[in-house]
Backbone as ProteinMPNN parsed JSONL, in Angstrom:
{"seq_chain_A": "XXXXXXXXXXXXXXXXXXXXXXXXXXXXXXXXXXXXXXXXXXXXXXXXXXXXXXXXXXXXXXXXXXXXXXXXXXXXXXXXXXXXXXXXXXXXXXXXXXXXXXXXXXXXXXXXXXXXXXXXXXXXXXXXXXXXXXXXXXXXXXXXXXXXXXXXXXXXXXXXXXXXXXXXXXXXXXXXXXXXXXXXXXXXXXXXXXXXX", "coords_chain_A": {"N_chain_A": [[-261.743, -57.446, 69.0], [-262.176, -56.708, 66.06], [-261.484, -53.734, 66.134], [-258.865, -53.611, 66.061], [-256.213, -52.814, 64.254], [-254.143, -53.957, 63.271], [-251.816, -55.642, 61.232], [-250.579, -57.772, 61.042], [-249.516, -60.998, 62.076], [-248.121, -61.986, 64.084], [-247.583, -60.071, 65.894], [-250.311, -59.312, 66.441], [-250.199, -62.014, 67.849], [-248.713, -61.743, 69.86], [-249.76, -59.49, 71.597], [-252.244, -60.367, 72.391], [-251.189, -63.051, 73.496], [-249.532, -61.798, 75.825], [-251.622, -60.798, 77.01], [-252.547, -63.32, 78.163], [-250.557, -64.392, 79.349], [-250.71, -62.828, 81.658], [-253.152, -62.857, 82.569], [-254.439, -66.025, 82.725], [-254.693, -68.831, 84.845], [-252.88, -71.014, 84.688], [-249.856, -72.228, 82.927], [-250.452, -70.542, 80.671], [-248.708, -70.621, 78.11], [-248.976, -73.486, 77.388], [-250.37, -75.539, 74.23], [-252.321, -77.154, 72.298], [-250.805, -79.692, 70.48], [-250.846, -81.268, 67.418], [-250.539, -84.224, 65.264], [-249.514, -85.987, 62.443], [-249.3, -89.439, 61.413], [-247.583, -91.026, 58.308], [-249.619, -92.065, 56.934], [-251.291, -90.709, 57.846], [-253.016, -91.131, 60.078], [-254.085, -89.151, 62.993], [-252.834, -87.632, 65.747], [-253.042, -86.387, 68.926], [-251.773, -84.007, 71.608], [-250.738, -81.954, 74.93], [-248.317, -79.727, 74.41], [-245.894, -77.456, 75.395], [-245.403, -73.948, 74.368], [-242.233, -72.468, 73.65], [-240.947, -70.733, 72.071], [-241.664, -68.056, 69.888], [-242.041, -66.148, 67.219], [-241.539, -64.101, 63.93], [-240.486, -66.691, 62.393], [-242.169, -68.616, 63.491], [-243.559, -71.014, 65.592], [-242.246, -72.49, 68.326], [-241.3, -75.632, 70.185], [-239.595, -78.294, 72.503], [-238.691, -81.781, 72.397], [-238.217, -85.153, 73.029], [-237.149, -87.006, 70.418], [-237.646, -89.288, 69.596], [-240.253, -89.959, 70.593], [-243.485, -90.55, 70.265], [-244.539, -87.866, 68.843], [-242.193, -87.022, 67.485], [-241.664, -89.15, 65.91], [-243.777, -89.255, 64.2], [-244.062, -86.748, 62.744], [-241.737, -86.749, 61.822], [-242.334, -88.228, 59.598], [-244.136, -86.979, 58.742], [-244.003, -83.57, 57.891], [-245.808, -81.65, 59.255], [-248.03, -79.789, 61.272], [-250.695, -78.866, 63.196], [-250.858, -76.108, 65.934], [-253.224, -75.341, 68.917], [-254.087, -72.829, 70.849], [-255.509, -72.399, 73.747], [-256.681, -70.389, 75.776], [-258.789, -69.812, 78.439], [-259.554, -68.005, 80.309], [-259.898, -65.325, 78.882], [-261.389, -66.458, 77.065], [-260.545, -66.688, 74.707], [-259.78, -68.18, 71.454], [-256.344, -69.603, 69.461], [-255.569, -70.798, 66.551], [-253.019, -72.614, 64.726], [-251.826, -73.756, 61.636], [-249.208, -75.369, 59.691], [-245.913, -75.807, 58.853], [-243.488, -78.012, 59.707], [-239.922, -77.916, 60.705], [-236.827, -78.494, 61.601], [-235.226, -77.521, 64.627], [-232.149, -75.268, 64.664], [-229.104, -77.284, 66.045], [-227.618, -75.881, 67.989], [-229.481, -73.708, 68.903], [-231.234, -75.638, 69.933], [-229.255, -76.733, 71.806], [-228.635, -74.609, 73.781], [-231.203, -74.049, 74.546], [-231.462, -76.152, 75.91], [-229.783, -76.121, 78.212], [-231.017, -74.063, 79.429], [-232.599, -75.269, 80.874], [-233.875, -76.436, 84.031], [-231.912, -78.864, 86.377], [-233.008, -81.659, 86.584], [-234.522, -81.827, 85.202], [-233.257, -81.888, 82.905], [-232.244, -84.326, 83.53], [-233.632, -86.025, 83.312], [-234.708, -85.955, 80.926], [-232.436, -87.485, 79.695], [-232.932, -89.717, 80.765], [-235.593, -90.481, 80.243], [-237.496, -92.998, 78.158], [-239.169, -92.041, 75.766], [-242.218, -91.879, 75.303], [-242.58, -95.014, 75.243], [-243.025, -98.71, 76.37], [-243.348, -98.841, 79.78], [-242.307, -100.563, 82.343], [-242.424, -100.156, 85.371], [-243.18, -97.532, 87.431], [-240.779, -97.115, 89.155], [-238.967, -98.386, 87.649], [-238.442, -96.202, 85.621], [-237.711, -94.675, 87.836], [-235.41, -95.226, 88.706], [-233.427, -95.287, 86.649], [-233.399, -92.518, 86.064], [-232.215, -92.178, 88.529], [-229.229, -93.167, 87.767], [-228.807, -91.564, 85.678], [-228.095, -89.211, 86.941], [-226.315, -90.095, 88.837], [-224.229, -90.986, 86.53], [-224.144, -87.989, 85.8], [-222.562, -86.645, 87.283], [-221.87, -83.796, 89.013], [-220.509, -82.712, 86.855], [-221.54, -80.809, 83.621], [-224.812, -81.159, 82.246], [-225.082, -82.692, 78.92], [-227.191, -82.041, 75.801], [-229.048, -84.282, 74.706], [-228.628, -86.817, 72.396], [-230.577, -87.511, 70.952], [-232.979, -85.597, 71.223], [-234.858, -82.869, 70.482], [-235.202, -79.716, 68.954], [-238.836, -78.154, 67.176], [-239.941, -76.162, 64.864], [-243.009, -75.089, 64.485], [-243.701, -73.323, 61.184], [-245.983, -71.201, 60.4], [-248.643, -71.538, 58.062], [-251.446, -70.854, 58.214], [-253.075, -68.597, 60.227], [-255.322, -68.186, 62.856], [-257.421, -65.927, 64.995], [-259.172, -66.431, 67.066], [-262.149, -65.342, 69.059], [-264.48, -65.127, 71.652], [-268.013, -64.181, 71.566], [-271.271, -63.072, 72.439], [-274.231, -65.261, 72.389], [-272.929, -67.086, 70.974], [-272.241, -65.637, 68.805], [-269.341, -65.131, 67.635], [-266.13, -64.211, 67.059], [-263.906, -64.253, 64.306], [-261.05, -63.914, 62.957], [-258.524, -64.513, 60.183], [-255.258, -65.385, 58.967], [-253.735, -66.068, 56.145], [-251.447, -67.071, 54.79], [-248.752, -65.926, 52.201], [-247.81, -67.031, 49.251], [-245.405, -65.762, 48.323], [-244.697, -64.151, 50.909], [-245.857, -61.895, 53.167], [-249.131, -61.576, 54.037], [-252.549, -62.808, 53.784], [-255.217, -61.557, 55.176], [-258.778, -62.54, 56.361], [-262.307, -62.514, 57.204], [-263.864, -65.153, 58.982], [-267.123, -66.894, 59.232], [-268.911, -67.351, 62.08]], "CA_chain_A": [[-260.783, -57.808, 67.968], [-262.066, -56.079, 64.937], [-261.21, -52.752, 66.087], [-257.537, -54.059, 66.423], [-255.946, -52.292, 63.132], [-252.805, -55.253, 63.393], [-252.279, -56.491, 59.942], [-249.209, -58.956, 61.512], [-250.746, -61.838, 62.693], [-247.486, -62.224, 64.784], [-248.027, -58.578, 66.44], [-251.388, -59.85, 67.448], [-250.739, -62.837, 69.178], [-248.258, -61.444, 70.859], [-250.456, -59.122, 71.858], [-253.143, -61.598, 72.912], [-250.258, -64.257, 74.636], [-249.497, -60.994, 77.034], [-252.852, -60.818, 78.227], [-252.582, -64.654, 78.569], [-249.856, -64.809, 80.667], [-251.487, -61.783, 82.77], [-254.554, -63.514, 83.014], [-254.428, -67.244, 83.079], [-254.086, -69.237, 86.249], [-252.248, -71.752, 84.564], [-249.495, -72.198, 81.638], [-250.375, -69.459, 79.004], [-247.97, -70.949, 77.298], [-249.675, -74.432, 77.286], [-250.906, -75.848, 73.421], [-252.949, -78.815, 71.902], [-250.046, -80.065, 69.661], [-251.79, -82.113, 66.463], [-249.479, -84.39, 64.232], [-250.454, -87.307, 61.73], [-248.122, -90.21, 59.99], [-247.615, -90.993, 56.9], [-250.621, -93.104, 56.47], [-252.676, -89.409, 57.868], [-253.756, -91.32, 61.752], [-254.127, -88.438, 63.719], [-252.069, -87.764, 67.555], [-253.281, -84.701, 69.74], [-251.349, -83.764, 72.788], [-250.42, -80.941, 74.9], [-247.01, -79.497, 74.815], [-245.324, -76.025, 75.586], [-244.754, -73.205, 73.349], [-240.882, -71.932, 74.169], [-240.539, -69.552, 71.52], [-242.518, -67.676, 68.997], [-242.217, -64.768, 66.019], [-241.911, -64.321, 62.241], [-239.992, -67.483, 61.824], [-243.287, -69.794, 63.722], [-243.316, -71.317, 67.173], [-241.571, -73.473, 68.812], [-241.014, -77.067, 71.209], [-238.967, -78.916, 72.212], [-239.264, -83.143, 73.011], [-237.419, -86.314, 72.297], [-237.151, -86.93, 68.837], [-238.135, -90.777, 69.4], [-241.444, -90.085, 71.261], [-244.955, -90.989, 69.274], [-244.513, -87.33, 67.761], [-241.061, -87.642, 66.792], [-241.782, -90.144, 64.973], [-244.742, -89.134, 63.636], [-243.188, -85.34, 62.523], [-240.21, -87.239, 60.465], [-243.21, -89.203, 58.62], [-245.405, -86.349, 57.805], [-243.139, -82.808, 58.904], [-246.538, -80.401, 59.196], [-248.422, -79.709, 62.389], [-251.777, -77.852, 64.164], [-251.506, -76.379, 67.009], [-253.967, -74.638, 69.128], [-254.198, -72.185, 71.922], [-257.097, -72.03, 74.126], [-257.139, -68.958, 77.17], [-260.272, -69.616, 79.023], [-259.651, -66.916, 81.351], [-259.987, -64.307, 77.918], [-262.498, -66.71, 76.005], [-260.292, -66.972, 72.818], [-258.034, -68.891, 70.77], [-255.592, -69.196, 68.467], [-254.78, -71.992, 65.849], [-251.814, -72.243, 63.815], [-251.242, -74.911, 61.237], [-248.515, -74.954, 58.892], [-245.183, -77.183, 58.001], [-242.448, -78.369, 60.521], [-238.64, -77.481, 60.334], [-236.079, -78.55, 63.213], [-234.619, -76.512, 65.45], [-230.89, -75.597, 64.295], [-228.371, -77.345, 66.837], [-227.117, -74.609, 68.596], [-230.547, -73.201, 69.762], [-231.581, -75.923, 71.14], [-228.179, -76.751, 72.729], [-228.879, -73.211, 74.1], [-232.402, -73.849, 75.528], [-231.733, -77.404, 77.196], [-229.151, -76.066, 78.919], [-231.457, -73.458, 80.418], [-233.437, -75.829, 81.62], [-233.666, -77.128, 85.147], [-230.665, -80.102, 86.005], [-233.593, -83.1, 86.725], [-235.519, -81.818, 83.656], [-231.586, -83.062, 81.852], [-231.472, -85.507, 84.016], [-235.326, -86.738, 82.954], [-234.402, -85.87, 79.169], [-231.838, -88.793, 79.621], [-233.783, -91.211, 81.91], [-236.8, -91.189, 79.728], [-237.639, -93.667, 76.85], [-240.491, -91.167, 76.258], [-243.465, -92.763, 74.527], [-241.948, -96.426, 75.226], [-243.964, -98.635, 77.069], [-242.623, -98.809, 80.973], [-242.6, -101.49, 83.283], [-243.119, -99.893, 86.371], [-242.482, -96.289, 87.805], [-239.787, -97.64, 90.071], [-237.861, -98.599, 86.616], [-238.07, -94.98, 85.492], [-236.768, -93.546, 88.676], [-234.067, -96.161, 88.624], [-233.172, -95.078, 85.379], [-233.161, -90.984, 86.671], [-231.015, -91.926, 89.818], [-228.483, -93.489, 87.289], [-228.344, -90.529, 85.23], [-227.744, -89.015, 88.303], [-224.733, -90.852, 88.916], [-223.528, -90.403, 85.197], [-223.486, -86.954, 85.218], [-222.453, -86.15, 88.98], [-219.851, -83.15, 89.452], [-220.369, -81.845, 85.168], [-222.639, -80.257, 82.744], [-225.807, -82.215, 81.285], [-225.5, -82.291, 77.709], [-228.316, -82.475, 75.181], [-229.042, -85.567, 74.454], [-228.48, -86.905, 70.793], [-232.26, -87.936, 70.4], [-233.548, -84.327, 72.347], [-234.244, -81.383, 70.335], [-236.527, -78.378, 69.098], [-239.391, -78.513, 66.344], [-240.533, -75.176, 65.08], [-243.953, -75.018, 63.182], [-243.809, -72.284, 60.356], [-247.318, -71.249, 59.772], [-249.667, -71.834, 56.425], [-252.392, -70.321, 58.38], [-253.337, -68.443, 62.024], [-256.877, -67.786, 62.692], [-258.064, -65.617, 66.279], [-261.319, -66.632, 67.778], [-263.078, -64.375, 70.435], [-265.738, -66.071, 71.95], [-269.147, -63.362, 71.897], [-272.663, -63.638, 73.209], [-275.007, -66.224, 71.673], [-272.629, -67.642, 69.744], [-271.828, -65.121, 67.371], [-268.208, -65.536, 67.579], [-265.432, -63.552, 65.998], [-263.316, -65.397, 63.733], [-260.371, -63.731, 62.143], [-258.087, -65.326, 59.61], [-254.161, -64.597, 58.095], [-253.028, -67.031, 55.164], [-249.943, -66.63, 54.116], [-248.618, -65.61, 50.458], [-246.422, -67.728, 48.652], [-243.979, -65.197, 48.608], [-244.156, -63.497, 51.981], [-246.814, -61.476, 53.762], [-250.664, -62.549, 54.691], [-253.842, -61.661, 53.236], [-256.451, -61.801, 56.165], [-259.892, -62.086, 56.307], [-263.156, -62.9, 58.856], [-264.545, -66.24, 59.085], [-268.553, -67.033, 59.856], [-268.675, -68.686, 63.534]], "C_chain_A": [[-261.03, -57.031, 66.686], [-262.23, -55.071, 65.16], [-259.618, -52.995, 66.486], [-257.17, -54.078, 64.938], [-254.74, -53.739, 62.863], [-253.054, -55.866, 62.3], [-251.063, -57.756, 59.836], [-249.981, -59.769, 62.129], [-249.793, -62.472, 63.968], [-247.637, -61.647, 65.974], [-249.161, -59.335, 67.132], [-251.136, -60.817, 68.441], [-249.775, -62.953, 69.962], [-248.642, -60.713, 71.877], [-251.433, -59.82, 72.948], [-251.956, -62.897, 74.181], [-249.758, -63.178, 75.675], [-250.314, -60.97, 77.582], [-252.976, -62.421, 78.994], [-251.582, -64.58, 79.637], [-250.367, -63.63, 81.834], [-252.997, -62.376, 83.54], [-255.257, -65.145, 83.458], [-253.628, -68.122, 84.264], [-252.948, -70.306, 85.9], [-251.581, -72.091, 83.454], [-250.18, -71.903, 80.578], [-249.536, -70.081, 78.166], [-248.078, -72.877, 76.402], [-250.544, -74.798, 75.768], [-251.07, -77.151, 73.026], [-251.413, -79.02, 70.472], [-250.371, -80.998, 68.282], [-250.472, -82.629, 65.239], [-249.921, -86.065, 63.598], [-249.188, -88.344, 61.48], [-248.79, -90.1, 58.997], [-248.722, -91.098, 56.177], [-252.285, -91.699, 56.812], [-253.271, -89.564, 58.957], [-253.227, -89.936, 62.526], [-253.411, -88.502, 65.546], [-252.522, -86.518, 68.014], [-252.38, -85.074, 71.164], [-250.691, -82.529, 73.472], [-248.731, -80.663, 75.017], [-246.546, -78.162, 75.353], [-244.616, -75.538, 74.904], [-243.213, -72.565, 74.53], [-240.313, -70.868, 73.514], [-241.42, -69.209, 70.513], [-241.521, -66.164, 68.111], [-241.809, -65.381, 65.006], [-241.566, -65.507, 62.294], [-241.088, -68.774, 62.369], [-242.721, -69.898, 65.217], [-242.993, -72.658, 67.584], [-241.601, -74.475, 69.442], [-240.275, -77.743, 70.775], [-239.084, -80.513, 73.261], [-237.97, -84.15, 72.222], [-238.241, -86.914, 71.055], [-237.541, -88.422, 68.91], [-239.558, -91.287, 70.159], [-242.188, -90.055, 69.598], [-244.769, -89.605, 68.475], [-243.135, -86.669, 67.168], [-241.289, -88.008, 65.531], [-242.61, -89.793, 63.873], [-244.403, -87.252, 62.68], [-242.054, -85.52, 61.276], [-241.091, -87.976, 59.552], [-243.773, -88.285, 58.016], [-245.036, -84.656, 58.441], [-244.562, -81.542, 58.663], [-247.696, -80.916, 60.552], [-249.844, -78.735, 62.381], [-251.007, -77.82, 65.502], [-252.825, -75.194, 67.261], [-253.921, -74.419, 70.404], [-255.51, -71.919, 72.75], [-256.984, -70.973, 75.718], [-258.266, -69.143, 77.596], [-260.583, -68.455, 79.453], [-260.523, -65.439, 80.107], [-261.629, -65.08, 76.837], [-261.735, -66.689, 74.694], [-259.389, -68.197, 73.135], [-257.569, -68.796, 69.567], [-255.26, -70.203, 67.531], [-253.465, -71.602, 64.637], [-251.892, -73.527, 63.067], [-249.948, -74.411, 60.032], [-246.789, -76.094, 58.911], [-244.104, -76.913, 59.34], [-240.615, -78.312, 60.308], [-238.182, -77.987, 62.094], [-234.987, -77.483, 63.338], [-232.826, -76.93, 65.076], [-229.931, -76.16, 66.201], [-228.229, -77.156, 68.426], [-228.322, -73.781, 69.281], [-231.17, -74.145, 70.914], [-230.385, -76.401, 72.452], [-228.347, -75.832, 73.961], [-230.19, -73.336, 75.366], [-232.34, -74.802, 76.377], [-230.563, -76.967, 78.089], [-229.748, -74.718, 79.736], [-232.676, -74.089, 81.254], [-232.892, -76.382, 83.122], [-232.603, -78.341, 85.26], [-231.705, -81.06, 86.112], [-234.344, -82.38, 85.707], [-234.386, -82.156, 82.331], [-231.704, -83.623, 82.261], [-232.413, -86.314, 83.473], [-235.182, -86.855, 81.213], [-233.753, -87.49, 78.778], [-232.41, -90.016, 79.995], [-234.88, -91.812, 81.109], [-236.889, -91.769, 78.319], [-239.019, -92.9, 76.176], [-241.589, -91.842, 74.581], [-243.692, -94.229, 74.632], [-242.773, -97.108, 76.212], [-242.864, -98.992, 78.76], [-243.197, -100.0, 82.085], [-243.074, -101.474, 84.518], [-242.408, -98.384, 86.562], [-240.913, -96.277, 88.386], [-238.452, -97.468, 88.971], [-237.839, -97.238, 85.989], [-236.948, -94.06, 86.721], [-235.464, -94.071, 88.724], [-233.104, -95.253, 87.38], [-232.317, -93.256, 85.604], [-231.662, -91.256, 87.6], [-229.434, -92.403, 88.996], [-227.693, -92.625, 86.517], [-227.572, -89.531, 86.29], [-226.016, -89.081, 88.505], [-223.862, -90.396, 87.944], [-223.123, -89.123, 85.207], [-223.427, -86.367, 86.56], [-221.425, -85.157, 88.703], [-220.218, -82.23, 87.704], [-221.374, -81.556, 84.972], [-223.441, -81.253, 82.296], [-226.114, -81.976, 80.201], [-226.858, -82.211, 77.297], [-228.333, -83.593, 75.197], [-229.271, -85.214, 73.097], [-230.333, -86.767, 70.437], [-233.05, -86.645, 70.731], [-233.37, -83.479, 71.205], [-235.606, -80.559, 69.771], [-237.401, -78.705, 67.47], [-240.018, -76.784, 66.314], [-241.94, -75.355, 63.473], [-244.31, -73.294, 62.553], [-245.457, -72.56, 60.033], [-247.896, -70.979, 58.224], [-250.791, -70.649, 56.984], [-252.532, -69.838, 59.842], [-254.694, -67.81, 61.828], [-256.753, -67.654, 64.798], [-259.063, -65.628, 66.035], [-261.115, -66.215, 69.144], [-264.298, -64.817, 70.485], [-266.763, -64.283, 72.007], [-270.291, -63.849, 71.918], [-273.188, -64.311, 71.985], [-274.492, -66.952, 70.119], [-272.129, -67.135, 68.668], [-270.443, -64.724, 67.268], [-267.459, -64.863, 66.671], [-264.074, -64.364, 65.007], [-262.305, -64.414, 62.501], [-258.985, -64.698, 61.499], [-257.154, -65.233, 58.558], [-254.285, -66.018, 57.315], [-251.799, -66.47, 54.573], [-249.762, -66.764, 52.724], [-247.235, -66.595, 50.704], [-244.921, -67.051, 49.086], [-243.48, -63.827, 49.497], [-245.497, -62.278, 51.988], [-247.9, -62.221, 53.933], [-251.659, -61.695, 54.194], [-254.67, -62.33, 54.548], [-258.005, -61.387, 55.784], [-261.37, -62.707, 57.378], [-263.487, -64.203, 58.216], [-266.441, -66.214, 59.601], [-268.014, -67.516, 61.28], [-269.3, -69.65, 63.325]], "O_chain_A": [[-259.992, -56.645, 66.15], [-263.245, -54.704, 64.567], [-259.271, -52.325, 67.459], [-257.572, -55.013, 64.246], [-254.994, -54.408, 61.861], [-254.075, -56.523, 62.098], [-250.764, -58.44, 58.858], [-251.019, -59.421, 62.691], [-250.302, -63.253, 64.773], [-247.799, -62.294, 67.009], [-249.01, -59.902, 68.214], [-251.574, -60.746, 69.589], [-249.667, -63.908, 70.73], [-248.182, -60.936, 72.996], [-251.291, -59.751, 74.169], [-252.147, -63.303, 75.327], [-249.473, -63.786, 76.706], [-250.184, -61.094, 78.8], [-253.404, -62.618, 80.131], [-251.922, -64.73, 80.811], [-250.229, -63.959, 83.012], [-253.564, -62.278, 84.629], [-256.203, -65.387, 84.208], [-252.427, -68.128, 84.533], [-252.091, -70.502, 86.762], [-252.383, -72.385, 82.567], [-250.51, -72.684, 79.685], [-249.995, -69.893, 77.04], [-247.547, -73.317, 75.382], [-251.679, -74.341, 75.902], [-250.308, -78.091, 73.253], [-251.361, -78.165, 69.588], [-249.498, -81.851, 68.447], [-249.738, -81.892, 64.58], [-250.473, -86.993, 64.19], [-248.071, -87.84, 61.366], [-249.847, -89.561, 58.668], [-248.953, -90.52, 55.115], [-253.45, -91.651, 56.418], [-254.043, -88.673, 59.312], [-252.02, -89.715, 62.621], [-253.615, -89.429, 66.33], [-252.29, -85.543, 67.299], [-252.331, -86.195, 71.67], [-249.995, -81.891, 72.683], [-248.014, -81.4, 75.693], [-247.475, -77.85, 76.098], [-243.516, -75.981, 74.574], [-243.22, -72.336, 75.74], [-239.443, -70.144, 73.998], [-242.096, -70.167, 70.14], [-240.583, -65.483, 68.525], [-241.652, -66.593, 64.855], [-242.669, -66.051, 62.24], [-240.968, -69.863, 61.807], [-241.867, -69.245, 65.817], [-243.471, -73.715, 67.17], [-242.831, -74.491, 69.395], [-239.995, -78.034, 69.613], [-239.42, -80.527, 74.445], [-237.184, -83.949, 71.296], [-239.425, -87.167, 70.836], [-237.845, -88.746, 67.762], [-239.938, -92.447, 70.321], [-241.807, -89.766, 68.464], [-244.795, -89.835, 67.266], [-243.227, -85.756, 66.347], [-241.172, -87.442, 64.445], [-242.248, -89.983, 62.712], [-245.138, -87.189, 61.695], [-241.689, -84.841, 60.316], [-240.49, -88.421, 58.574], [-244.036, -88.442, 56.823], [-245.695, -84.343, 59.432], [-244.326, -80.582, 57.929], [-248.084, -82.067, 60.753], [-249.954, -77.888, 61.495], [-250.591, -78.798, 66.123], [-253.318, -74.45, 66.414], [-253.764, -75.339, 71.207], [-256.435, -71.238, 72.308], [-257.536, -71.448, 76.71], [-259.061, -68.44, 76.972], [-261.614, -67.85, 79.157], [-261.488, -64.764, 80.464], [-262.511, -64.494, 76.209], [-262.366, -66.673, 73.637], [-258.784, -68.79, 74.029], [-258.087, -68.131, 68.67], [-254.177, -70.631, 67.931], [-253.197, -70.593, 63.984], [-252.033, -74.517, 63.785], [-249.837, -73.257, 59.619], [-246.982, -77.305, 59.014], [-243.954, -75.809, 59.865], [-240.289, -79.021, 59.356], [-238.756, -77.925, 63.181], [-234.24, -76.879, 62.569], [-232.273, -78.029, 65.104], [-230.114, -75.55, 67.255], [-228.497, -77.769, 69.459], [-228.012, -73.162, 70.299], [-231.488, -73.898, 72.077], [-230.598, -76.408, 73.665], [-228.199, -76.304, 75.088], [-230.207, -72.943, 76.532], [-232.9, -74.709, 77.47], [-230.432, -77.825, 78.962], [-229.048, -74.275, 80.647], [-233.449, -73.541, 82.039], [-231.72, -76.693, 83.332], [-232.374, -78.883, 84.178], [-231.231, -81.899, 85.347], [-235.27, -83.185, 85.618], [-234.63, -82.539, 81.187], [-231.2, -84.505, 81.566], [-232.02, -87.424, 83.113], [-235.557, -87.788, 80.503], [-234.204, -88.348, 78.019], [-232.278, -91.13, 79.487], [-235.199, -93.001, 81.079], [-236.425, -91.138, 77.369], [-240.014, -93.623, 76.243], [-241.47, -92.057, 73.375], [-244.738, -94.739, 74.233], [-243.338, -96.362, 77.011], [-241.696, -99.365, 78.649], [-244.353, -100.155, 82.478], [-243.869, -102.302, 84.962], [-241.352, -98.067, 86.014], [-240.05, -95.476, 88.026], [-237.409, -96.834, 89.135], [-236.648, -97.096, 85.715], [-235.996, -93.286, 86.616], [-234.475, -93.339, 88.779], [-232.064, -94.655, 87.657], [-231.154, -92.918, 85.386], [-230.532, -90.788, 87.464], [-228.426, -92.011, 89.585], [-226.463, -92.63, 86.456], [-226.376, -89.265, 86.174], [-225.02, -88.374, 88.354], [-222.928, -89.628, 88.177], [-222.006, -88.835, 84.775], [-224.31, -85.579, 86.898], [-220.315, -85.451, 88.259], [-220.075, -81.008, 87.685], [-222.294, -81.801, 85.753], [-222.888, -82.287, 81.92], [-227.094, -81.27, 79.962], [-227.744, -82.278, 78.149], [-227.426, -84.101, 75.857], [-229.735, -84.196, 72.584], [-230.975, -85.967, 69.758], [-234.185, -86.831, 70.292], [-232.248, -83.21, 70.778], [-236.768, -80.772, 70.119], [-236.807, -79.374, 66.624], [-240.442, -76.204, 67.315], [-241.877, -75.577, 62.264], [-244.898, -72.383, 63.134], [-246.024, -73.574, 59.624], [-247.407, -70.171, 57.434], [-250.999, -69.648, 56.299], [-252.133, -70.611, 60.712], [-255.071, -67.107, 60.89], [-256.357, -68.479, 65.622], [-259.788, -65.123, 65.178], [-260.313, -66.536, 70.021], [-265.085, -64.897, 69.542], [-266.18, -63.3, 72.464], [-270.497, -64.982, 71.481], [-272.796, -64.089, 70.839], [-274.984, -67.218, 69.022], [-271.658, -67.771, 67.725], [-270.374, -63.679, 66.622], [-267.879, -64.79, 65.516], [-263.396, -65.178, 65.635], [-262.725, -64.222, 61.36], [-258.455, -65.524, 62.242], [-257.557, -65.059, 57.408], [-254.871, -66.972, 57.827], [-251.512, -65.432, 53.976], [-250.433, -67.545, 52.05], [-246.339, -66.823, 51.517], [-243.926, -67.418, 49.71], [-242.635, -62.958, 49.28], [-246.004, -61.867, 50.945], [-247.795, -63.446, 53.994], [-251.742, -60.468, 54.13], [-254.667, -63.539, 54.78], [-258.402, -60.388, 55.184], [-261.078, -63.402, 58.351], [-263.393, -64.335, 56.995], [-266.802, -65.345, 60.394], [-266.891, -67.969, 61.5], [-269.275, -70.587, 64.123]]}, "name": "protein", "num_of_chains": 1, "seq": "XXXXXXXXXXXXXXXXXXXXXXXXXXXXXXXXXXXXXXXXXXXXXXXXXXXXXXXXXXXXXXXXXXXXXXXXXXXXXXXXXXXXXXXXXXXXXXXXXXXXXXXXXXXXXXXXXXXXXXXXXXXXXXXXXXXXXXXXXXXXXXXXXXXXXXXXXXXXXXXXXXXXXXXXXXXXXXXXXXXXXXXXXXXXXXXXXXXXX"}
């Protein structure tokens, strides 16, 4: 990494997320998602990045799940990337913005039809009575939207976190760990610089 001239911190981990998907046996695209309420209680969970560059990176979930909720209370996020296969990662933190409309209109409709049909079916975070009453729930949607298109759903849509900060870590021998580190300027570009491990 620090013979990697890249003073974009975008450039890089696009860079870096190519070797990931080249190299990892399992969703490269796979991140720890980190989001607080109001009150500052902490939620970790993983989700899937769907889009990335200058403007931050993307997911998308129902807007009435635990970080929903928790996103409209307190709109700034971590996440973090971990590649085993490569030995690094990547964190991002920085402030939350929703996805206009029209994009995600765009992306749920490239999704699979039982990943719409599951969008609708699920109360997602809610507590559930039994599996049975979920699939019930699916086969109904089912029904509903037999023969047509599966909208969005009203509650369904995209969250993109604009970054404050991105820091690559490269794991090296005994620990001595490489640790680079953009911050962003008030008013546009990044001053970078190394971290200790």
């Amino acid at each position: 990494m620090a013979d990697d001239p890249a003073q974009d911190p975008f450039a890089l981990f696009d860079a870096w997320f190519a070797e990931a998907r080249a190299s990892e046996p399992n969703d490269p695209e796979a991140m720890a998602l980190a989001t607080a309420d109001d009150g500052g209680l902490p939620s970790v969970r993983m989700v899937l990045l769907k889009g990335h560059g200058p403007d931050g990176f993307t997911f998308y979930t129902n807007e009435r799940s635990h970080k929903g909720e928790q996103l409209a209370e307190n709109p700034h996020a971590a996440l973090l990337f971990h590649w085993k296969s490569l030995r690094r990662q990547v964190r991002v933190e920085g402030e939350v913005e929703r996805v206009p409309d029209a994009e995600a209109d765009a992306y749920f409709a490239s999704r699979g039809r039982d990943s719409q049909l599951g969008a609708w079916a699920s109360e997602q975070s809610r507590p559930l009575a039994s599996r049975e009453k979920f699939m019930s729930r699916f086969e109904e949607m089912k029904a509903r939207f037999d023969g047509g298109d599966v909208p969005r759903p009203p509650h369904w849509g995209g969250y993109r976190v604009v970054p404050l900060l991105i820091e690559f870590w490269q794991d090296r021998p005994n620990r001595l760990h490489e640790r680079r580190l953009f911050m962003a300027r008030p008013g546009g570009g990044w001053d970078e610089g190394l971290l200790y491990p």
